[in-house]
KEKE-3310 file (N, C-alpha, C; in steps of 0.2 Angstrom, whole numbers, plus 5000, padded with zeros to 4 digits):
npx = (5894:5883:5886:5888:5887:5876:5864:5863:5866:5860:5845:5845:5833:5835:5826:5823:5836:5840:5839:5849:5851:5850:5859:5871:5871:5872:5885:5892:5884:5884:5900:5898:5895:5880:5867:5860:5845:5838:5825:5818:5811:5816:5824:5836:5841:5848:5857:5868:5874:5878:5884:5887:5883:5872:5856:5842:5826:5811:5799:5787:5785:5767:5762:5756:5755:5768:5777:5778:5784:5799:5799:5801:5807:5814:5825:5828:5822:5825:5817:5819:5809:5803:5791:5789:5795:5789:5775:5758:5750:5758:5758:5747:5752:5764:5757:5750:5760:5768:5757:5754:5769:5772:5762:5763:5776:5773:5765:5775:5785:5795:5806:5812:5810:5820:5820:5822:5818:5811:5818:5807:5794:5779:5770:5768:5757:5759:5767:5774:5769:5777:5786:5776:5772:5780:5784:5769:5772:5781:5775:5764:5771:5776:5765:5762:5767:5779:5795:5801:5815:5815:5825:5826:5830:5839:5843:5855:5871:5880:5888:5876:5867:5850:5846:5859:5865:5854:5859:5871:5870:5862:5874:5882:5880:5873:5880:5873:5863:5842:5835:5823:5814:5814:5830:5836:5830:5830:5843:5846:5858:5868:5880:5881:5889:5886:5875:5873:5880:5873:5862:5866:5872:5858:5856:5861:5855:5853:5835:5820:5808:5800:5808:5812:5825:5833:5844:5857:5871:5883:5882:5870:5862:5859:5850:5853:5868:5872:5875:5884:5894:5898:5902:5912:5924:5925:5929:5920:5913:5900:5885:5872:5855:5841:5825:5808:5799:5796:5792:5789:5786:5789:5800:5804:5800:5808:5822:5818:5824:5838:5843:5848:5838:5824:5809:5797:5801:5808:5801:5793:5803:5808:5796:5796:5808:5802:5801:5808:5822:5827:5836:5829:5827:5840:5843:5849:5864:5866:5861:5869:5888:5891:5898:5892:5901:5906:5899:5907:5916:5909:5905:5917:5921:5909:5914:5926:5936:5932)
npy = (5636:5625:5606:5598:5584:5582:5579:5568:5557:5547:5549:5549:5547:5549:5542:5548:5552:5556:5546:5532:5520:5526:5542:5535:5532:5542:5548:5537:5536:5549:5548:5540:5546:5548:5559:5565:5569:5573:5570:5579:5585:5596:5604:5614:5605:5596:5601:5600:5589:5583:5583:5599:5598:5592:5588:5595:5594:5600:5590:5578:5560:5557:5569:5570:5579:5585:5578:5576:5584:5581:5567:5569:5564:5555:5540:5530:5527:5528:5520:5521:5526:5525:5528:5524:5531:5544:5542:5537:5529:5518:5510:5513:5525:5521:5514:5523:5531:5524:5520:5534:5537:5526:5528:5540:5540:5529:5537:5547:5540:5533:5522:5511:5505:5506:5496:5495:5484:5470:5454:5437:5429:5428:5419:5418:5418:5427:5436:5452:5468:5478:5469:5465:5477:5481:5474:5474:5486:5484:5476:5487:5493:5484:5482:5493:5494:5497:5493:5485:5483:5473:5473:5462:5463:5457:5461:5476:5476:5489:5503:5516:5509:5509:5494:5488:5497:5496:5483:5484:5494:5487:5478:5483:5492:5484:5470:5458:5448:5449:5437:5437:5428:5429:5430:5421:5418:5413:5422:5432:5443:5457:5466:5485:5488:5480:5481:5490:5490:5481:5490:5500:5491:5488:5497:5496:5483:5474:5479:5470:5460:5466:5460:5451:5450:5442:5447:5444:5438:5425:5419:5410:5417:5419:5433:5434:5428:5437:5447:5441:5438:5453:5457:5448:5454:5466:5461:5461:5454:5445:5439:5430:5427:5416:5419:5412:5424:5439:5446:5451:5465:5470:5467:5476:5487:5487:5490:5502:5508:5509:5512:5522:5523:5528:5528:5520:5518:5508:5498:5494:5487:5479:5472:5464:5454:5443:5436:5426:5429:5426:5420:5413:5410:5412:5420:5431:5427:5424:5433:5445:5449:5449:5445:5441:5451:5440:5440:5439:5447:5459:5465:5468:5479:5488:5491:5497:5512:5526)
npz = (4786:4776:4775:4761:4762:4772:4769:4764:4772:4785:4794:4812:4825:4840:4856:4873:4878:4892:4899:4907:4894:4884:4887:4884:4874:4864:4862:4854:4844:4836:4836:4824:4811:4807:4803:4818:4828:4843:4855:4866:4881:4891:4880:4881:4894:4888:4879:4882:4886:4871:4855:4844:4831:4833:4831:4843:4845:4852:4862:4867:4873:4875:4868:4854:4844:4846:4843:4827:4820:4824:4819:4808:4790:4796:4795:4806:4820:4838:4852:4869:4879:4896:4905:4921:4931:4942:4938:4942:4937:4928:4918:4907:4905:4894:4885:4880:4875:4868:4859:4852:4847:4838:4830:4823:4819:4808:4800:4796:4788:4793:4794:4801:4820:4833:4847:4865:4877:4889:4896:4898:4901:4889:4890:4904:4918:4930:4926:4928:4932:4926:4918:4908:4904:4897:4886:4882:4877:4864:4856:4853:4845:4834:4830:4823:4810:4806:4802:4818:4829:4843:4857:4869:4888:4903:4920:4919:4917:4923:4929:4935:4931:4938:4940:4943:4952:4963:4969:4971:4980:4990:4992:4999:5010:5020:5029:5035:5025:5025:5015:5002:4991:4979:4976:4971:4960:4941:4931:4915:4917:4906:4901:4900:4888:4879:4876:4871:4861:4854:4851:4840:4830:4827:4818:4807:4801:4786:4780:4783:4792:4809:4822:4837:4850:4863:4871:4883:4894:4891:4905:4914:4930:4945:4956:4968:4967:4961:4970:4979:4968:4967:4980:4982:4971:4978:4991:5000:5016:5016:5022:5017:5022:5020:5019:5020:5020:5014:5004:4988:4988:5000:5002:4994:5003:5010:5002:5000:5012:5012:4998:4988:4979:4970:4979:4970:4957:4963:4970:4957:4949:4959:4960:4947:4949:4952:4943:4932:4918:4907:4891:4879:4868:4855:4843:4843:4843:4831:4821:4825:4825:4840:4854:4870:4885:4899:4917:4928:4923:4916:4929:4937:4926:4926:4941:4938:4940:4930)
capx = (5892:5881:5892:5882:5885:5872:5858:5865:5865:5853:5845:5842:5831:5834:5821:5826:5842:5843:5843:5853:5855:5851:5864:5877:5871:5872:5891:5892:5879:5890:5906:5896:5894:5874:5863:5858:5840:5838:5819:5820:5806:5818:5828:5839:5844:5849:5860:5876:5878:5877:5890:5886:5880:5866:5850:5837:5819:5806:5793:5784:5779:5764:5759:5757:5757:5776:5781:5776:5792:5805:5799:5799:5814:5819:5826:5829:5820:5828:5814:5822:5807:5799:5789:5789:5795:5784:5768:5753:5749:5765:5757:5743:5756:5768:5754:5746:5765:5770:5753:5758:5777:5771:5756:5766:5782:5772:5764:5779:5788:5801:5809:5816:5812:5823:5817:5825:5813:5813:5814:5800:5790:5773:5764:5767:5751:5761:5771:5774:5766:5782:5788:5769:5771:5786:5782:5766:5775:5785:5770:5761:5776:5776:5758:5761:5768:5785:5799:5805:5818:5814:5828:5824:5836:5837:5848:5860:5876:5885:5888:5873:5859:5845:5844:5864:5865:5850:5864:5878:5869:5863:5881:5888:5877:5873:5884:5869:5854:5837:5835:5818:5813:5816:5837:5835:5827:5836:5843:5855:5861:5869:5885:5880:5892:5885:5866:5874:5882:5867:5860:5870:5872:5851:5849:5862:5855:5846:5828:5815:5802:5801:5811:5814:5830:5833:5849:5861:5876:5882:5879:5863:5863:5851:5851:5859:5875:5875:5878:5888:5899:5900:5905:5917:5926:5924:5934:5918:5912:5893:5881:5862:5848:5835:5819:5800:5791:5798:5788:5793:5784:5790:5806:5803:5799:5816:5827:5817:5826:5845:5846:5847:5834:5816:5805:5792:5803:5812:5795:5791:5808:5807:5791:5799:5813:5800:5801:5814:5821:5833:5836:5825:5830:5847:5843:5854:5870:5866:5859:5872:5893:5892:5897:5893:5906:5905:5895:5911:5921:5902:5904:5923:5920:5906:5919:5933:5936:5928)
capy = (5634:5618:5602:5593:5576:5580:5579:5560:5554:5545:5554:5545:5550:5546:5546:5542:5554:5559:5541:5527:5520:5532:5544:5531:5529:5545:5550:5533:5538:5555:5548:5535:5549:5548:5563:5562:5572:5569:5572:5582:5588:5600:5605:5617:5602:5591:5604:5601:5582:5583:5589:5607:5596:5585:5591:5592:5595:5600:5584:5573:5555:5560:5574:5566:5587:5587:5571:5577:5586:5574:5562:5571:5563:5552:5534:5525:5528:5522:5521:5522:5529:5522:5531:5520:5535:5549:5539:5535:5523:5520:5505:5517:5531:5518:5511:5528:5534:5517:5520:5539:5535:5522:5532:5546:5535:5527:5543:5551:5537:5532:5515:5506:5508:5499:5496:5491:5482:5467:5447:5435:5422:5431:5416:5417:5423:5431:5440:5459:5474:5480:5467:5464:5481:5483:5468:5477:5493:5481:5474:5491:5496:5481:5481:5499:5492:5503:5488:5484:5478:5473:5468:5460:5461:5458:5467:5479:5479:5495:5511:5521:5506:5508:5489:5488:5502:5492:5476:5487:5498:5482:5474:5490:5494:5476:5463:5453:5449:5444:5437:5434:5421:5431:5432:5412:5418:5413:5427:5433:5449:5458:5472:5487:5492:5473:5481:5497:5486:5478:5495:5503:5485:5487:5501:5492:5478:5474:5477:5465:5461:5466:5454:5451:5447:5440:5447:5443:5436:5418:5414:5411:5416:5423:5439:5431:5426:5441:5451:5436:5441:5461:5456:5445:5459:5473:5462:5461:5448:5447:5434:5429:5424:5414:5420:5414:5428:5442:5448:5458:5470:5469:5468:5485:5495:5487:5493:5511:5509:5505:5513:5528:5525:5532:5521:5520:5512:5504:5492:5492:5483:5473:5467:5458:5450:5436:5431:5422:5433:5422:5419:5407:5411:5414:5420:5437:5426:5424:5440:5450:5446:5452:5441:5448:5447:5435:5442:5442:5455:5465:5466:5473:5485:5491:5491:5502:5521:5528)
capz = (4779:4776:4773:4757:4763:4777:4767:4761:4779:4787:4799:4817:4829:4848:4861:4881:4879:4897:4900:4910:4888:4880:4886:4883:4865:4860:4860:4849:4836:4833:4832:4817:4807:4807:4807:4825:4832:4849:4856:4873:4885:4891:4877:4886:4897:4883:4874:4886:4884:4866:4851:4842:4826:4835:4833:4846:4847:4861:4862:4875:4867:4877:4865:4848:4840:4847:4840:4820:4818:4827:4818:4800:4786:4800:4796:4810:4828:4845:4856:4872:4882:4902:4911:4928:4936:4942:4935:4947:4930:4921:4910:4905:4901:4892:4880:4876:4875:4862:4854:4848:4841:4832:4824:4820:4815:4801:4795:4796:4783:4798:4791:4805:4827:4838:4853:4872:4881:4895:4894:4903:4896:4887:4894:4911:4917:4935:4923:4931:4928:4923:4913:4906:4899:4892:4882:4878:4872:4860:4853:4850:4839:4830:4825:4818:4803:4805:4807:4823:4830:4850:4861:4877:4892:4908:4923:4915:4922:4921:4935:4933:4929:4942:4943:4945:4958:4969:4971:4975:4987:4995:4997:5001:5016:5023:5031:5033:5021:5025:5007:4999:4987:4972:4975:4968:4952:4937:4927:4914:4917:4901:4901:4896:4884:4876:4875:4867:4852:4850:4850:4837:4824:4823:4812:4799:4798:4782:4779:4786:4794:4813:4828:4843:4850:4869:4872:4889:4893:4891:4910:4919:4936:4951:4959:4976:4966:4959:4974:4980:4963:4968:4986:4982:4968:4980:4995:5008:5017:5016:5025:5015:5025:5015:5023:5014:5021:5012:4997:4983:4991:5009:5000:4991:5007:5014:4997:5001:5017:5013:4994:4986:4972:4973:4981:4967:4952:4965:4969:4952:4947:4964:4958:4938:4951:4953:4936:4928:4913:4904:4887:4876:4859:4853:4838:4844:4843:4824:4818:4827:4828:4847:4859:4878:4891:4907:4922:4932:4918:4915:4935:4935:4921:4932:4948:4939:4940:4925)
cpx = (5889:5885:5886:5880:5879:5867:5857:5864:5858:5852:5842:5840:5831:5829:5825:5834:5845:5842:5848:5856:5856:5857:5869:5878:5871:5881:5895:5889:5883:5894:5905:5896:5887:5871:5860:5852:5838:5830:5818:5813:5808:5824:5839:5845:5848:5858:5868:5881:5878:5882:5884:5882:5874:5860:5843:5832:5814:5800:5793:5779:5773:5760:5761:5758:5765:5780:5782:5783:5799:5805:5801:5804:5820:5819:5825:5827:5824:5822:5816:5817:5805:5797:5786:5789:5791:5776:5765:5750:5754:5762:5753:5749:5761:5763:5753:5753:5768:5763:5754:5763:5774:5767:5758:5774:5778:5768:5770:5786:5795:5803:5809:5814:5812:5822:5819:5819:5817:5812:5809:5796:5780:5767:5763:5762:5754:5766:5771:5770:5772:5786:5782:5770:5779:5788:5774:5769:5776:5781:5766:5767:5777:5770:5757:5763:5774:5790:5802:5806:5819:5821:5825:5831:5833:5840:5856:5866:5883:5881:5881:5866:5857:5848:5852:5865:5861:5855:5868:5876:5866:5867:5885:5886:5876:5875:5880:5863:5850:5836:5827:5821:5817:5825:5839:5831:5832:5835:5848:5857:5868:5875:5882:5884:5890:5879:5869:5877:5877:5862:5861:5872:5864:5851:5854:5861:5848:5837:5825:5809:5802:5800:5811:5819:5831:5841:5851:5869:5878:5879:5874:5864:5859:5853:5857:5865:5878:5879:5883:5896:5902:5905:5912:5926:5928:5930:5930:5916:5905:5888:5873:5858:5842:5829:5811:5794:5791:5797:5790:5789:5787:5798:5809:5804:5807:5822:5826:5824:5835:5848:5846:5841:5827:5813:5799:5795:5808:5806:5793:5796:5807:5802:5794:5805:5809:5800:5806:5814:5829:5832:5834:5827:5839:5847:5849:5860:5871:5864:5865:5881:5896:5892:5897:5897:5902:5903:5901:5916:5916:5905:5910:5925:5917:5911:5923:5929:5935:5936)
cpy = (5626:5614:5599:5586:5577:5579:5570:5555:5551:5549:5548:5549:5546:5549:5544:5546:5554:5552:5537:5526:5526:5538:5542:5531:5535:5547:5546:5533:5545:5553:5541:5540:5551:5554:5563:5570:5569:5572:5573:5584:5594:5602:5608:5612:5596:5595:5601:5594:5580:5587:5595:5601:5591:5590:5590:5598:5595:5595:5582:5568:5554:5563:5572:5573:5588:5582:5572:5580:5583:5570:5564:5570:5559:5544:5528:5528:5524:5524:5519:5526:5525:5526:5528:5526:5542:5549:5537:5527:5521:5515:5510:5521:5526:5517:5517:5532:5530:5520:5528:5538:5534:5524:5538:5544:5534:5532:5547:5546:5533:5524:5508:5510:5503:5503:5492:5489:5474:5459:5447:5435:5429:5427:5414:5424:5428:5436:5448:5461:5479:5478:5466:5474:5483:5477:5472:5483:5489:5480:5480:5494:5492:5481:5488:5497:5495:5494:5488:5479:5481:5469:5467:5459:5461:5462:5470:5479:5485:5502:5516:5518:5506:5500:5487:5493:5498:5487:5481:5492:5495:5480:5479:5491:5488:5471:5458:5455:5444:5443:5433:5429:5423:5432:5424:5411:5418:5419:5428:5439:5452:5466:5478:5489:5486:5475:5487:5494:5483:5485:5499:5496:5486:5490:5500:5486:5478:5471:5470:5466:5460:5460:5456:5446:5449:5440:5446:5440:5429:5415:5416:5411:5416:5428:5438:5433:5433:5449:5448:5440:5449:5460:5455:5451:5464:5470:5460:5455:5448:5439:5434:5425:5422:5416:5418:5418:5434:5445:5455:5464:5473:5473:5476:5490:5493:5491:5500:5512:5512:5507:5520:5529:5524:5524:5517:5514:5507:5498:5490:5488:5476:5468:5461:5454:5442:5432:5429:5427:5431:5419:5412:5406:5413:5417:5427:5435:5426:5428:5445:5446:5448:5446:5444:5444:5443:5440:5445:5448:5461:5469:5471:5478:5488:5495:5498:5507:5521:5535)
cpz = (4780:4774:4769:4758:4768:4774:4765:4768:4783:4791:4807:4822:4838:4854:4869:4881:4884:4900:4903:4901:4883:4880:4886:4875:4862:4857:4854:4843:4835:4830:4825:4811:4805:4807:4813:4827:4839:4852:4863:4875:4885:4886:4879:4891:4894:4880:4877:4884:4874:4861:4846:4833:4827:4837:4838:4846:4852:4858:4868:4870:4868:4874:4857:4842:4840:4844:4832:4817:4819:4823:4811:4795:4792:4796:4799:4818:4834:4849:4862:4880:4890:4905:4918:4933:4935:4942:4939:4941:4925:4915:4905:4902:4895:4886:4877:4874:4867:4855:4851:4845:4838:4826:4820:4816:4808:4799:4794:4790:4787:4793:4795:4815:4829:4846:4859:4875:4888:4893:4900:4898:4895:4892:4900:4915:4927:4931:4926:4929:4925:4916:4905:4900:4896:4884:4879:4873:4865:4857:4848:4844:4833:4825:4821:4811:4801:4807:4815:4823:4839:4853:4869:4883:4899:4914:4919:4918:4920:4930:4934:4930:4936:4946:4946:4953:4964:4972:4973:4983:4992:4998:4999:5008:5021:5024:5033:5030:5023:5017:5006:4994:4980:4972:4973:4962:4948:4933:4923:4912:4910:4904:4898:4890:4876:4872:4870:4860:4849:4847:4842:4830:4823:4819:4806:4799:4792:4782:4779:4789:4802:4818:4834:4847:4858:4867:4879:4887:4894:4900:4914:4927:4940:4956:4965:4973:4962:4963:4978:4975:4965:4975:4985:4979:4972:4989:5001:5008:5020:5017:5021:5017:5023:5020:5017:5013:5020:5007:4994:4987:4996:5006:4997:4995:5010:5009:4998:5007:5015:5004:4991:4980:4975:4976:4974:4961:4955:4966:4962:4949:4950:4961:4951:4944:4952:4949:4934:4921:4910:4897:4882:4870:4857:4846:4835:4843:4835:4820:4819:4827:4835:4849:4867:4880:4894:4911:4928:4931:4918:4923:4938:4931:4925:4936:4946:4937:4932:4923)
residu = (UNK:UNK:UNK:UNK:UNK:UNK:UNK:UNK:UNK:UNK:UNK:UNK:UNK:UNK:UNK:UNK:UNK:UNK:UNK:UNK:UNK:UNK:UNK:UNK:UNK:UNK:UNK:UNK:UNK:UNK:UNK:UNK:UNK:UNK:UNK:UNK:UNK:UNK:UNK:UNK:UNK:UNK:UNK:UNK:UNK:UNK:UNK:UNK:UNK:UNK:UNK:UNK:UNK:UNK:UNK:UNK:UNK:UNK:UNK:UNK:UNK:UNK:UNK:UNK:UNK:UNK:UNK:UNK:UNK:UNK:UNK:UNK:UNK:UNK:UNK:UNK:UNK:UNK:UNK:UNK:UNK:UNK:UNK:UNK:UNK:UNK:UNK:UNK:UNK:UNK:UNK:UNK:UNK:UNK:UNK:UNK:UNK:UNK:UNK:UNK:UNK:UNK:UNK:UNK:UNK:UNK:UNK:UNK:UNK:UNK:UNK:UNK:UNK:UNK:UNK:UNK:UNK:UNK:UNK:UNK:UNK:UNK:UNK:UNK:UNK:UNK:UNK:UNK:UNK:UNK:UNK:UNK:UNK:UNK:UNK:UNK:UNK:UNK:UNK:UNK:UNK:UNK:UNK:UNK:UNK:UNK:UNK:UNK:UNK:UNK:UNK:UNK:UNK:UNK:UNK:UNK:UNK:UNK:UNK:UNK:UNK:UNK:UNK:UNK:UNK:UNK:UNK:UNK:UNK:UNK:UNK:UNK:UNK:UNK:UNK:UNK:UNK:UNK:UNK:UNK:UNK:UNK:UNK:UNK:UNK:UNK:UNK:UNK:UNK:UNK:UNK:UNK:UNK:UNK:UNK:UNK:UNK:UNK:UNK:UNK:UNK:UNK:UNK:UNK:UNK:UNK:UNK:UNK:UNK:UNK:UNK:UNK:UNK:UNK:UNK:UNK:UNK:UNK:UNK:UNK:UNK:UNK:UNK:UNK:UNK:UNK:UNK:UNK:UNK:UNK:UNK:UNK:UNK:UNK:UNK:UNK:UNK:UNK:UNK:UNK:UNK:UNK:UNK:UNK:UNK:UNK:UNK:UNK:UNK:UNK:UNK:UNK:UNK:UNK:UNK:UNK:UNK:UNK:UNK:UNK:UNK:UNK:UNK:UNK:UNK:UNK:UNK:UNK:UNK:UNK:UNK:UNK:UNK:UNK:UNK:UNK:UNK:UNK:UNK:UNK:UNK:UNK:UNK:UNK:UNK:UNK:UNK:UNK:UNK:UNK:UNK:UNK:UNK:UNK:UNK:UNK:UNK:UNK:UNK:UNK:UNK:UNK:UNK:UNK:UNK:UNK)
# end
């Protein structure tokens, strides 16, 4: 039997379920009480991680016919998408990806999409192609006229993030590092459970007109000190070799070597390490009452048995 209150509920729509955040954010959106649709490729492989009351729908944001229905009586959108992996053009598949939701979001009456994205200065004309586009997605969502709300972060630290995983399976495997130039870039690495609050305070906050909030955690560090910090927590005792002839590139085919994650968005990430992606604005510590952990607790959280 139908429950009446469900017609009173908002309805949220998550994209990106299967996920590093996006399968974090779901079991959170549940226990809110929220209508929850979740928008699958494979439907079938969705249905497991998800409770008996969480709707999902077959779509690809790819295929703007399959987006019409997902999107239809929704509220609040998480956009949650990247296609870095698999893509021969991930920028091309991102914008014409960004440029569907959005068109179909604001025909379809959406209210509100929150959106994860990356920091790094717009006017830094060496800006990645990664960073560069995750920064244009943000943009195409904004110009649809649908509110958003952009967060921008940097390295996530949690079991199960890509860019976390790459540092651990470095100092895990390596007693010494030839270290490129980029492990001296500033950055301010964010907890996940930090980027999920922020996640989940966007779709109550009241209407406006779409932000962008440079979220991290109080300290600025550099990759180096970051694996420095793992080392340390984990007991080993790990040597880093400045070398200046080691290009994100070079560097790339060395991580292929020595980690478990594909080689493809393993370059694509290496390549944004050259930018600095540290917090300009604060306007997140004043919109939201979230304060992120410290680097060294993010890091320990990580560490322990689940």
């Amino acid at each position: 039997m139908a429950n009446p209150d469900d017609e009173n509920r908002p309805l949220i729509l998550l994209t990106g379920g299967s996920g590093y955040v996006g399968g974090r954010l779901i079991p959170l959106l549940e226990k809110q009480g929220v209508g929850l649709r979740c928008l699958a490729r494979s439907p079938e492989k969705m249905r497991s991680r998800v409770q008996p009351g969480t709707e999902i729908v077959q779509g690809d944001v790819l295929d703007p016919a399959s987006l019409d229905r997902a999107l239809q009586g929704v509220h609040t959108a998480y956009y949650l998408v990247h296609l870095m992996s698999g893509s021969k053009d991930f920028e091309k598949e991102d914008r014409q990806a960004a440029l569907n939701f959005a068109g179909v979001a604001k025909q379809a009456g959406v209210r509100r999409i929150v959106y994860l994205g990356g920091l790094g200065d717009d006017a830094d004309p060496k800006l990645s192609p990664h960073l560069r586009s995750r920064h244009e997605v943000g943009k195409i969502l904004r110009d649809s006229g649908v509110e958003t709300v952009e967060f921008r972060a940097s390295l996530v630290i949690g079991t199960g993030s890509l860019s976390f995983d790459l540092v651990k399976a470095l100092t895990d495997r390596l007693p010494v590092m030839l270290c490129p130039r980029w492990l001296t870039t500033p950055t301010q690495p964010i907890a996940v459970d930090d980027v999920l609050a922020y996640l989940l305070a966007a779709k109550d906050l009241p209407p406006g007109e779409s932000r962008i909030f440079e979220i991290g955690s109080e300290d600025v560090t550099t990759y180096g000190d970051m694996i420095r910090e793992y080392a340390r927590q984990k007991g080993l005792r790990r040597w880093l070799i400045s070398v200046p002839v080691l290009t994100p590139y070079l560097s790339s085919l060395w991580l292929a070597l020595v980690t478990p994650a594909s080689f493809e968005v393993g370059r694509h990430l290496i390549e944004g390490l050259k930018n600095p992606t540290v917090v300009r604005d604060r306007a997140a510590l004043e919109a939201f009452p979230i304060r992120p952990m410290g680097i060294g607790e993010a890091v320990a959280k990580a560490m322990a048995p689940n």
